[in-house]
C-alpha positions as a Markdown table, in Angstrom:
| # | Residue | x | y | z |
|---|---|---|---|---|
| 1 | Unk | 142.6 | 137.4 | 46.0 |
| 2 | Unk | 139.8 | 139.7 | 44.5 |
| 3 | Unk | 137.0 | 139.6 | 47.2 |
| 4 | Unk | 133.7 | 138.0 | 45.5 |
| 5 | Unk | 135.8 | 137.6 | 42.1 |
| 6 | Unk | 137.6 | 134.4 | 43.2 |
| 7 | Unk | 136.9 | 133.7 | 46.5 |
| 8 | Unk | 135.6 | 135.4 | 49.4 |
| 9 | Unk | 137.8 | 137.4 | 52.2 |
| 10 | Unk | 136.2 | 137.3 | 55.5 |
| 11 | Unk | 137.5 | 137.9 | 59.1 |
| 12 | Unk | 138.3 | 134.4 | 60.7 |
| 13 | Unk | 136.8 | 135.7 | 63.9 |
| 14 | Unk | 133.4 | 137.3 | 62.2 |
| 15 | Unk | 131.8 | 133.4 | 62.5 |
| 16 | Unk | 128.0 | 135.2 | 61.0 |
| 17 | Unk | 130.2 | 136.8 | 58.3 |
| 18 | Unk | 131.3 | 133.1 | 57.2 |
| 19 | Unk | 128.3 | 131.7 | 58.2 |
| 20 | Unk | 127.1 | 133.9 | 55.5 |
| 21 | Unk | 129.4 | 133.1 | 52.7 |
| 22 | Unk | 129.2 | 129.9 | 53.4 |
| 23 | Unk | 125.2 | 130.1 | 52.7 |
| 24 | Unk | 125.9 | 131.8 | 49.9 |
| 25 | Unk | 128.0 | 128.9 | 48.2 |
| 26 | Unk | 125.9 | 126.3 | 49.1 |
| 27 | Unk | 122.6 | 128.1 | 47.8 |
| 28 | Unk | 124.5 | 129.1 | 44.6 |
| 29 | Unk | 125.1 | 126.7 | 42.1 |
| 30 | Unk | 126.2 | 129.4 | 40.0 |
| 31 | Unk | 128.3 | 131.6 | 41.9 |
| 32 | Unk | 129.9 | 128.6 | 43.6 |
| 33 | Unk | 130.9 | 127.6 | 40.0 |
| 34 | Unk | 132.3 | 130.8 | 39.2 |
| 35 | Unk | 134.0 | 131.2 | 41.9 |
| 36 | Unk | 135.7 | 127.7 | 41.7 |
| 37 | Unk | 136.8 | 128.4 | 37.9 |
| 38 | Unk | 138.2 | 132.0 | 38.6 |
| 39 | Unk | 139.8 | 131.0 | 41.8 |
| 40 | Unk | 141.7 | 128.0 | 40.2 |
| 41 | Unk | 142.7 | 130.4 | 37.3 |
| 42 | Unk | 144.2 | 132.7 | 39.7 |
| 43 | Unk | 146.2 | 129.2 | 41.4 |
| 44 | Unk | 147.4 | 128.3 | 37.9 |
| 45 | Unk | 148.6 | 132.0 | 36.5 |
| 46 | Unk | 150.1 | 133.4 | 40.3 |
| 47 | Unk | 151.2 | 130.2 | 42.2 |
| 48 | Unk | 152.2 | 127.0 | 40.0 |
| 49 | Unk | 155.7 | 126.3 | 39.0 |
| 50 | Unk | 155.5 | 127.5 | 35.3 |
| 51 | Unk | 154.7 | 131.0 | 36.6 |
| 52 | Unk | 157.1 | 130.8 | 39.5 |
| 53 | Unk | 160.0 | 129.8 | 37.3 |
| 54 | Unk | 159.4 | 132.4 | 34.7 |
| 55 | Unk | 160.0 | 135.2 | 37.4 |
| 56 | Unk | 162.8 | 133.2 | 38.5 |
| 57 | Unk | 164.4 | 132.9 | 34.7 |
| 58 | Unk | 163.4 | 136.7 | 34.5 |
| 59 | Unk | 165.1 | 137.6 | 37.2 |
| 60 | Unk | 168.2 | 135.7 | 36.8 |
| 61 | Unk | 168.2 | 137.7 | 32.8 |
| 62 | Unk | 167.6 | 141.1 | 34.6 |
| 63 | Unk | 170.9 | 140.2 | 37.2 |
| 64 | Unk | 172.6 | 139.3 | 34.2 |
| 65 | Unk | 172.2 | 142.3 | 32.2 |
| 66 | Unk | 170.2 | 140.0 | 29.4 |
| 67 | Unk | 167.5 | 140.9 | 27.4 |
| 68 | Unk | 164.6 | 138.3 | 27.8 |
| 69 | Unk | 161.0 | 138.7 | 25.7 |
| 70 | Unk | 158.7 | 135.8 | 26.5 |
């Protein structure tokens, strides 16, 4: 996570810190859109299955000595 990119990092015991972001969203149409669209990006390209099986199929290629493009 990219701090104000895609989300917001805050200490969990810094209550006026989230306080604060939390403000922040709900005054923002904008950013709170933003956010939303970069964060779920970063989900779908880091996290989801696709992704997660591709390093798994590269991985496997690499053990095996393979050449894999793509």
């Amino acid at each position: 996570m990219d701090d104000g990119e895609n989300g917001y990092l805050v200490d969990p015991s810094d209550i006026a810190a989230t306080a604060d972001r939390v403000t922040q969203l709900l005054e923002d149409d904008q950013l709170r859109q933003r956010l939303g669209e970069q964060g779920r990006e970063t989900v779908r390209e880091q996290f989801l299955t696709p992704r997660l099986v591709d390093d798994f199929l590269t991985l496997l290629a690499d053990v095996a000595g393979a050449d894999r493009t793509g």
